[in-house]
C-alpha positions as CSV (number, residue, x, y, z in Angstrom):
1,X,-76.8,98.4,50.4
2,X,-78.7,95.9,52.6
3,X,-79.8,94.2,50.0
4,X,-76.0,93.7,48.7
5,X,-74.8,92.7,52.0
6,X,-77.7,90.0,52.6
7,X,-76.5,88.4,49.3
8,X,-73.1,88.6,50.7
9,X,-73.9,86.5,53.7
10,X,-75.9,84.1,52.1
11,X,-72.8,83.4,49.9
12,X,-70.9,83.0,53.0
13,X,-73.6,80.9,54.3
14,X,-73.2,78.5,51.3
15,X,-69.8,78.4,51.0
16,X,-70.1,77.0,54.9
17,X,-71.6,74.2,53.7
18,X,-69.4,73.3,50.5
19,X,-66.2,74.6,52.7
20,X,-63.4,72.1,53.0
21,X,-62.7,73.7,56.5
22,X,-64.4,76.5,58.2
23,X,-64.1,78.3,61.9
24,X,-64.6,81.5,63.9
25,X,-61.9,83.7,65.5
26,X,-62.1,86.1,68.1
27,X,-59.8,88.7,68.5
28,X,-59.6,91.8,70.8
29,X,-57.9,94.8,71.6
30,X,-57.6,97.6,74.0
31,X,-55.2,100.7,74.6
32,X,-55.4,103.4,77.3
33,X,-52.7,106.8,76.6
34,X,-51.5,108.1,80.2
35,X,-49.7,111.2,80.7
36,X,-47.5,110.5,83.8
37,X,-48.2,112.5,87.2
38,X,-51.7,112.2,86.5
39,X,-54.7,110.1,87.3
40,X,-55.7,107.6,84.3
41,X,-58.3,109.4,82.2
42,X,-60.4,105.9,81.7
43,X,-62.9,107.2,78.9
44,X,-60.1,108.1,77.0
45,X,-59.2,104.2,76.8
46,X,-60.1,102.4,73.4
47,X,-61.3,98.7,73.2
48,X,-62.7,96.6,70.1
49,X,-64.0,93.0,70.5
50,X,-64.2,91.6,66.9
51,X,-66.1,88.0,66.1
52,X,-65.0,86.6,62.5
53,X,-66.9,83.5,60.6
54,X,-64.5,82.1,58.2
55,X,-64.6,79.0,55.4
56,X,-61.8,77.7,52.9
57,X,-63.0,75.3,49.6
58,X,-60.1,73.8,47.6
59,X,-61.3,72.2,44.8
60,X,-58.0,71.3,43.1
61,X,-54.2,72.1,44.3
62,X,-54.2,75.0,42.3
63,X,-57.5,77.0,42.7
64,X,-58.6,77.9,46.2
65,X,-61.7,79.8,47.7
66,X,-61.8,81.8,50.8
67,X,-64.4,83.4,52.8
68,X,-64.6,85.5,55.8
69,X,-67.2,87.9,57.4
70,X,-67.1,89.6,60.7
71,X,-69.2,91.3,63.4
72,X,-67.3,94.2,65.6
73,X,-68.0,95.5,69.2
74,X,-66.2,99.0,70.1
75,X,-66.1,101.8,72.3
76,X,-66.8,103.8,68.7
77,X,-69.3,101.5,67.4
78,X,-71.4,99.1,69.3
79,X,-72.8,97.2,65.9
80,X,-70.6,97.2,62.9
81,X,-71.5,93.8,60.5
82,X,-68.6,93.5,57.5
83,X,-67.7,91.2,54.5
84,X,-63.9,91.4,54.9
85,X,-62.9,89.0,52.3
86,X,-64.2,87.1,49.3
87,X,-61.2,85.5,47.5
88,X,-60.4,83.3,44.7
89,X,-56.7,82.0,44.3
90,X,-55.9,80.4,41.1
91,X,-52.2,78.9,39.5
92,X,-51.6,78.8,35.9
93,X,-48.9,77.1,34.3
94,X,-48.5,79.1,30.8
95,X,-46.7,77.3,28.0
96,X,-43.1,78.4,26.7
97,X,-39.8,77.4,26.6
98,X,-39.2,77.7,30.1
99,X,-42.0,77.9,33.1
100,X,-43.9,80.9,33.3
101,X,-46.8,80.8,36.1
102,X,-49.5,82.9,36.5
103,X,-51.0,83.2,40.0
104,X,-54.4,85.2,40.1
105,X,-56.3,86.7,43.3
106,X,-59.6,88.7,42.8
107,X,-62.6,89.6,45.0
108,X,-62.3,91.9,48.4
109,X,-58.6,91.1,49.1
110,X,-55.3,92.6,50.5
111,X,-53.3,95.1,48.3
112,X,-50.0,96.3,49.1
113,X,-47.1,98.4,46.9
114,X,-43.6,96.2,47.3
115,X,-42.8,98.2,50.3
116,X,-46.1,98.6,52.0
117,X,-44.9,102.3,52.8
118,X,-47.2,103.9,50.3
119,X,-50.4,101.8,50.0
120,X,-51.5,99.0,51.9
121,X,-55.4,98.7,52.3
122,X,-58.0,95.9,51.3
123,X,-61.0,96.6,48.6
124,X,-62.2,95.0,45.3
125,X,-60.0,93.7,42.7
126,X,-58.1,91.6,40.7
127,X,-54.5,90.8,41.6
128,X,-52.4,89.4,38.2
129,X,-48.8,88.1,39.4
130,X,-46.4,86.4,36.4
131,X,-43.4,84.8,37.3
132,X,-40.5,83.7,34.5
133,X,-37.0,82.9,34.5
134,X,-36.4,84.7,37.7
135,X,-38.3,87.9,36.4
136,X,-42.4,88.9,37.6
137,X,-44.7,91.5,37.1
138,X,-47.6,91.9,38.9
139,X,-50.8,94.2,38.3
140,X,-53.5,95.1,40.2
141,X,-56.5,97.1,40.4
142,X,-58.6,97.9,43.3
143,X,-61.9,99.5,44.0
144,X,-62.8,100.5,47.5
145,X,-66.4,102.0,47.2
146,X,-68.1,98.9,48.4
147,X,-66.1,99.1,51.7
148,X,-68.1,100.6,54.9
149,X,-66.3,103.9,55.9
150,X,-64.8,102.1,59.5
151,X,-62.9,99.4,57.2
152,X,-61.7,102.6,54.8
153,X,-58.2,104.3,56.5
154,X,-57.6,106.2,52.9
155,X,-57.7,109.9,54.1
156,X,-56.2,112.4,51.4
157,X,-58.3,115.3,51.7
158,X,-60.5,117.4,53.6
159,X,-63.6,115.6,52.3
160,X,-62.2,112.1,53.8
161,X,-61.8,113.3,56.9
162,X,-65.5,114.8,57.2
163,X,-66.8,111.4,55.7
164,X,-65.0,109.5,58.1
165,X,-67.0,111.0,60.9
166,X,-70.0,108.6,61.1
167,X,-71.8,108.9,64.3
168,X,-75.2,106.3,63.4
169,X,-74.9,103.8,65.5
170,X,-76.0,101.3,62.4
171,X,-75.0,97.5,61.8
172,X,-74.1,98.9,58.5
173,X,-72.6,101.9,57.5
174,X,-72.3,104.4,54.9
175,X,-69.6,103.0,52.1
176,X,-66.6,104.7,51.9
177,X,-65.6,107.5,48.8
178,X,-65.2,105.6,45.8
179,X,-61.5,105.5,44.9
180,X,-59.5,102.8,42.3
181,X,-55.8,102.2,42.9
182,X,-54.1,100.7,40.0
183,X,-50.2,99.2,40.5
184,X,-48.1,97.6,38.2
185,X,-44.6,95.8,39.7
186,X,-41.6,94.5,37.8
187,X,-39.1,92.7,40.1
188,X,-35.7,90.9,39.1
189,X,-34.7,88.0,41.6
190,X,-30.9,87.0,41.8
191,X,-29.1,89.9,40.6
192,X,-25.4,89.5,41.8
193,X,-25.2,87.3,44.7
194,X,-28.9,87.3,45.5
195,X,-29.9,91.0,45.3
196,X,-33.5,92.0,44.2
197,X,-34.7,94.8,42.0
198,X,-38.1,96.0,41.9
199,X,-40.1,98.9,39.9
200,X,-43.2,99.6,40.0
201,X,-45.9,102.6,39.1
202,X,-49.0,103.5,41.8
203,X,-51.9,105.4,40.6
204,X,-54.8,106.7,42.8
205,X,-57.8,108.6,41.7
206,X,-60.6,110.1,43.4
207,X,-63.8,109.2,41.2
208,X,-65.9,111.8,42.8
209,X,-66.3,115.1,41.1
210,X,-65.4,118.4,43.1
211,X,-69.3,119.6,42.7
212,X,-70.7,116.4,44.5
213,X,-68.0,117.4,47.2
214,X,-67.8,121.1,47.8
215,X,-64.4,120.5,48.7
216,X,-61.6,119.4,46.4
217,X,-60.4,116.0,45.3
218,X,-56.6,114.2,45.1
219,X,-55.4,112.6,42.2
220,X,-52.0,111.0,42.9
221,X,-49.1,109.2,41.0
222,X,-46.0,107.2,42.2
223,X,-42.8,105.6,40.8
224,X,-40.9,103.6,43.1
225,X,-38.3,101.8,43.0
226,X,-36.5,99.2,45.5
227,X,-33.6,97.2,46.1
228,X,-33.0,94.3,48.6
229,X,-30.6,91.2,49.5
230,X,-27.4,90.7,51.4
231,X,-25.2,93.6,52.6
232,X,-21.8,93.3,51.3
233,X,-22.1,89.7,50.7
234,X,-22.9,88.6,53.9
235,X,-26.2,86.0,54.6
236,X,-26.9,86.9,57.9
237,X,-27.0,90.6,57.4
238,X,-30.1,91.8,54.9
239,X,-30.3,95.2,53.4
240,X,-33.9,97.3,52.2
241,X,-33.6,100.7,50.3
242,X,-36.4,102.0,48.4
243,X,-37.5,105.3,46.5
244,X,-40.6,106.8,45.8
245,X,-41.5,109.9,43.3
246,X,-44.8,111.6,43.9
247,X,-46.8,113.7,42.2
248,X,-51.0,114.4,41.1
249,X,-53.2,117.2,42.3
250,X,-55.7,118.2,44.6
251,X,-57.7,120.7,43.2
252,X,-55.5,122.5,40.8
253,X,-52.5,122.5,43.0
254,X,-50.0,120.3,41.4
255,X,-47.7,117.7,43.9
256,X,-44.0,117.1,43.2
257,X,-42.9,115.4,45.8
258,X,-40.3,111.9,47.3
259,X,-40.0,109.7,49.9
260,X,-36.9,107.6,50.1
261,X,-36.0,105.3,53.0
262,X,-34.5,101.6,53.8
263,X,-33.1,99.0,56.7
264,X,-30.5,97.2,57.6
265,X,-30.5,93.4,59.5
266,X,-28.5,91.8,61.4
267,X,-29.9,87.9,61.7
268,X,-28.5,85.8,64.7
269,X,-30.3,82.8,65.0
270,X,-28.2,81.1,67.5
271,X,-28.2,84.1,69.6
272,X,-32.1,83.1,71.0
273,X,-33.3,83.8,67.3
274,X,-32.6,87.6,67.8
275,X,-32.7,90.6,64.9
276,X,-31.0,93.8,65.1
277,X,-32.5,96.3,62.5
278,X,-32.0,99.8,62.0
279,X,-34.2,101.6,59.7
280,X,-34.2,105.3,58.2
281,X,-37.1,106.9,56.6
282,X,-37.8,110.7,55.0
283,X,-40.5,112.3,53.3
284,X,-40.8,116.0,51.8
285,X,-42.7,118.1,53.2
286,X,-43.9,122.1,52.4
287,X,-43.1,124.6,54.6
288,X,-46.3,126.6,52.9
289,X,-48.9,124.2,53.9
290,X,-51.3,125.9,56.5
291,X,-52.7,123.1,57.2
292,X,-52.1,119.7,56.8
293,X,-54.7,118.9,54.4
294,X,-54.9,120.8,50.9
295,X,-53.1,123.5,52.9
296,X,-50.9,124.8,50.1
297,X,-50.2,128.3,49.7
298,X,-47.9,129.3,47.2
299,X,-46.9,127.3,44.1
300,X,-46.6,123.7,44.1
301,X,-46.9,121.5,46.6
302,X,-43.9,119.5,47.9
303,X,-45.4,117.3,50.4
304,X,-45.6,113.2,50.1
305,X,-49.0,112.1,50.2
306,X,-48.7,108.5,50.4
307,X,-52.1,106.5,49.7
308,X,-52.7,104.6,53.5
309,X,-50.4,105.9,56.7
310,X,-47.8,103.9,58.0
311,X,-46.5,105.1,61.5
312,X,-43.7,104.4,63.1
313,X,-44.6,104.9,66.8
314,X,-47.0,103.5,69.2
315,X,-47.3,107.0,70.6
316,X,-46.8,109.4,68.4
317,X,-48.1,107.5,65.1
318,X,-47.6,110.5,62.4
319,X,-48.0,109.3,58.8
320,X,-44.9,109.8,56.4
321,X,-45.6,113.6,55.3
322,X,-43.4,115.8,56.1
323,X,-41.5,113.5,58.3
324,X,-38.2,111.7,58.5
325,X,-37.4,109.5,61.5
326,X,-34.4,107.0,62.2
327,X,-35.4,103.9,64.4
328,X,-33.4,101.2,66.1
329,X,-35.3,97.6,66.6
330,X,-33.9,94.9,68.9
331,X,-36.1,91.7,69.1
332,X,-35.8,87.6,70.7
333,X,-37.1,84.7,71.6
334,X,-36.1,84.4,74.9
335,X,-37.2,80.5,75.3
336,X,-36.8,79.3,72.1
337,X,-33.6,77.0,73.5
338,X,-35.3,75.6,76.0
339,X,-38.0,72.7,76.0
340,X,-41.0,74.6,76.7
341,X,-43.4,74.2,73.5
342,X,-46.0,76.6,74.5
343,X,-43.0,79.4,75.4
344,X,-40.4,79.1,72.1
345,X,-42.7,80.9,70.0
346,X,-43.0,83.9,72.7
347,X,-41.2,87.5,71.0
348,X,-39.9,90.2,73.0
349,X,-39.0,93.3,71.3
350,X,-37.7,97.2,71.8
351,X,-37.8,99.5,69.6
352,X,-36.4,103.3,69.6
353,X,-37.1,106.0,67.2
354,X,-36.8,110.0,66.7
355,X,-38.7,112.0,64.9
356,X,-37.8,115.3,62.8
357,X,-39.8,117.3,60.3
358,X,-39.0,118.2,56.8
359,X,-39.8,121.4,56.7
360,X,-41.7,123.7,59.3
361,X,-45.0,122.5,57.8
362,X,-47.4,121.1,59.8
363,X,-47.7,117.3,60.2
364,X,-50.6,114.8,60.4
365,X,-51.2,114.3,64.1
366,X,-50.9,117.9,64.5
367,X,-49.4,119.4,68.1
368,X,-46.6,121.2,66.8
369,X,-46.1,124.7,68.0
370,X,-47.0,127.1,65.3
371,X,-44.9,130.3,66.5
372,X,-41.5,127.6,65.5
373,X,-39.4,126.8,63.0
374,X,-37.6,124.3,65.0
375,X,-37.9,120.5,62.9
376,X,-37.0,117.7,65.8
377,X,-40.4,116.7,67.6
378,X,-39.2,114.0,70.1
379,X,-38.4,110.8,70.8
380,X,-40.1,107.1,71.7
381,X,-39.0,104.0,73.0
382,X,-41.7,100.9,72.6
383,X,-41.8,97.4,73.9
384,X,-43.7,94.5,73.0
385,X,-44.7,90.7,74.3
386,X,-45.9,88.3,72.1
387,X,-47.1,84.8,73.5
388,X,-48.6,82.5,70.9
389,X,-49.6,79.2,74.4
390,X,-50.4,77.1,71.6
391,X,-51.5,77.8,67.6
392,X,-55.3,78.7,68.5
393,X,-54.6,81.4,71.4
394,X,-52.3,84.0,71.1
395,X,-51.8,87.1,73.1
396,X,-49.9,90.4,73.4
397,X,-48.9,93.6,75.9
398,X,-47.2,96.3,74.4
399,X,-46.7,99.8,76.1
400,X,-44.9,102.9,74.7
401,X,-43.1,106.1,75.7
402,X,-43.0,109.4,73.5
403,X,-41.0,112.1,75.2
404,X,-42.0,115.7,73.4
405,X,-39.6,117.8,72.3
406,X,-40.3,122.2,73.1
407,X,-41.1,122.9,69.6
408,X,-44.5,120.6,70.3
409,X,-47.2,121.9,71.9
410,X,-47.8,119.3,74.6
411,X,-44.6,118.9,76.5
412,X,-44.7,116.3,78.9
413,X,-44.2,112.8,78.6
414,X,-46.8,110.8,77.0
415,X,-47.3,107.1,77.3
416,X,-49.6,104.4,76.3
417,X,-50.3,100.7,76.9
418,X,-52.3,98.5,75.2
419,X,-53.3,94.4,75.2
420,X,-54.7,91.9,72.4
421,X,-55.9,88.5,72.3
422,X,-56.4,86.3,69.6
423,X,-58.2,82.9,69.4
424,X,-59.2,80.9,67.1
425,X,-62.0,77.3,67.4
């Protein structure tokens, strides 16, 4: 593994030297949780200080190469070296009657589903997008068995959540469990005053066998689909609604599961560029789940297992199993009419949500009381600053508030604050 990173620095270390531009970033974080009428528990505050080298080579308009490595610095993990991408961008222009273009990413890269609800995560890949006549389809494959365990949020089973435990205090880690996560996307652009259609298919497989385990693996499938564009006609005012159908197995438990969800947008740009957005969510869950992972108990499992976690809350950041929440965002730029460069860009935004289960079944932050039946868990209310001085330095404070409801087991108010920098040379 050494052996494969050296080779990966030395690339990176070339591709300084051919780059057409090249810099380092330094970005940092920290976050302290606070339960109110008590003294701050300071070794419960998290920090991470994280240094990244990075190089861009263009040779042509259309093909692009990008590089970037980091070294990070945490209250988890004082040494932690990591190759976070290797790119190569690349536009076609295929011959036909009318345009057809074929844009092409592959190498360590970002890879998303069209919503981002179910997977979102970075590995190795290809990333195939065609676009013609107002139609695309994209395709990708990704393999994330080369990524160090810290870089690897996939946790679907038991197994994950053991191997996710690294204590070594190592400048490399052990890689993460080998997993490929294929997607293929149709979307149709312009449908009826501007509206947007997309399908797609998600498959996830654990490449492991049970034996080399001793615990069980998850095999999943999704179809999703999604539709997006202006609400009854009107341009200032933007609609999202999407579906997903999930099933697979883990072990020989078979899922059938859904998640559905969506937003609404109200745009007003002369109103100090502010956006009103409400936004809905639900996912099934399975009132015979024990536990939350592989905890089924009697036939079929009815729980959404999405790929990567998504939360909605600063606080209480449950992934979308067993969950449904409804969430009001308000957000502006409170100087963006006045004069002041390094202010206009600056974002102030508050955001409520409440939470409910699906079923009784537990959830994946845990805390809920297990002698209830009762499904709404509480409520948060968030806000956040962001200052961008100038393009290179950017920073942010952002503090939230969950307030429990009695069928939790922690009742009192829980809060937590948290601060990050970025800058850029």
């Amino acid at each position: 593994m050494k052996k494969a990173f050296t080779v990966s620095l030395l690339l990176l270390s070339a591709a300084m030297l051919l780059a057409s531009d090249f810099g380092l970033t330094l970005d940092g974080s920290t976050s302290l949780p606070y339960t109110p009428g008590t003294q701050p528990d300071w070794d419960t505050q998290s920090y991470k200080i994280r240094t990244s080298l990075w190089a861009n080579h263009a040779p042509s308009r259309d093909v692009s190469y990008e590089f970037q490595s980091s070294y990070t610095y945490s209250d988890s993990r004082p040494f932690f070296l990591e190759l976070d991408k290797v790119q190569y961008t690349g536009k076609f222009n295929l011959p036909g009657e009318e345009s057809a273009v074929l844009n092409l990413k592959a190498g360590r890269i970002p890879f998303a589903d069209f919503s981002g609800k179910v997977f979102a995560h970075k590995g190795d890949g290809i990333n195939l997008n065609l676009s013609y006549s107002g139609i695309s389809f994209s395709a990708f494959a990704a393999y994330t068995g080369l990524l160090q365990v810290p870089s690897n949020s996939i946790l679907l089973t038991e197994s994950d959540t053991d191997d996710s435990l690294v204590d070594e205090d190592l400048l490399f880690t052990p890689l993460a469990n080998p997993r490929i996560i294929l997607g293929l996307t149709e979307t149709v652009a312009g449908i009826g005053g501007g509206h947007n259609l997309a399908v797609s298919l998600l498959y996830q497989q654990d490449l492991r066998k049970p034996e080399d385990t001793l615990r069980n693996t998850m095999d999943t499938f999704y179809t999703g689909i999604g539709m997006s564009g202006p609400f009854l006609g009107a341009a200032n005012v933007l609609y999202n609604a999407f579906g997903y159908g999930n099933t697979g197995w883990y072990g020989y438990n078979r899922i059938f599961a859904y998640m559905t969800g969506g937003s609404l947008n109200l745009l007003m740009p002369k109103l100090l560029s502010s956006r009103l957005s409400v936004e809905a969510l639900y996912s099934s869950g399975d009132k015979d789940h024990f536990s939350f992972y592989e905890g089924n108990s009697v036939s079929y499992s009815t729980a959404f297992v999405p790929i990567t976690a998504s939360p909605a809350g600063m606080v209480f950041s449950a992934q979308q199993t067993n969950l449904a929440y409804l969430s009001g965002t308000f957000s502006l730029k409170p100087f963006s009419a006045t004069d002041w460069t390094s202010l206009k860009n600056t974002l102030l935004q508050v955001k409520g949500v409440s939470f409910v289960r699906s079923t009784p079944g537990p959830i994946s932050s845990g805390g809920v009381r297990v002698d209830t039946f009762g499904l709404y868990l509480g409520s948060e209310v968030d806000l956040n600053i962001l200052i961008r001085l100038v393009s290179d330095f950017g920073f942010s404070l952002s503090g939230g508030v969950f307030i429990p409801s009695d069928n939790m087991e922690v009742v009192d108010i829980q809060t937590k604050a948290s601060a990050a920098f970025s800058l850029s040379i």
